[in-house]
N, C-alpha and C positions, 0 to 999 in steps of 0.2 A: 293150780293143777286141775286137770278137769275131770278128774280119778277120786279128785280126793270129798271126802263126806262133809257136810256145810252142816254145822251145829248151831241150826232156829232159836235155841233157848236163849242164846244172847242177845237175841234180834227183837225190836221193838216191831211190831205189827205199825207201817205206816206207809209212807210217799217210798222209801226204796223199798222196803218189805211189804206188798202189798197182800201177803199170803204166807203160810208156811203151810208143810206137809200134815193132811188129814183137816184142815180146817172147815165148815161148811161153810155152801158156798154165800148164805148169809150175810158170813162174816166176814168175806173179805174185801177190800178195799179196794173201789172203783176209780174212776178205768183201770181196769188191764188188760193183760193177755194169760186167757189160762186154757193150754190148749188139750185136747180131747190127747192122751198118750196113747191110746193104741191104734185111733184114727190116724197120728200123726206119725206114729212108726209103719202103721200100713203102706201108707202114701209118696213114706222117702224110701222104702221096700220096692217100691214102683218104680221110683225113678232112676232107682239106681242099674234097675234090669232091663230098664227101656231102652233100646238103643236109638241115636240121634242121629239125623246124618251131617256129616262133617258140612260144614258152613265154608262158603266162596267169599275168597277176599272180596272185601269191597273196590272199585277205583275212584275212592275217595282223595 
């Protein structure tokens, strides 16, 4: 469910958990992706109001 809260405490810090909530950023486990949240809510805020203009079939 994607509503529902994810309990870290069971979660081992590694290859799929490369992070849990509040950790520095020291300490967490590279490569990943940890992105900026209120950059990243700004941004989809944008996209969502932008409007596009409808796209022509191709004669593929």
């Amino acid at each position: 469910m994607m509503n529902s809260r994810i309990d870290f405490v069971t979660y081992e810090v590694g290859c799929a958990i490369p992070a849990k909530p509040g950790m520095r950023d020291a300490d967490i486990q590279t490569p990943c992706l940890v992105p900026h949240l209120d950059a990243f809510g700004y941004n989809i805020s944008k996209w969502i109001i932008t409007p596009r203009p409808m796209a022509r079939p191709s004669n593929a």
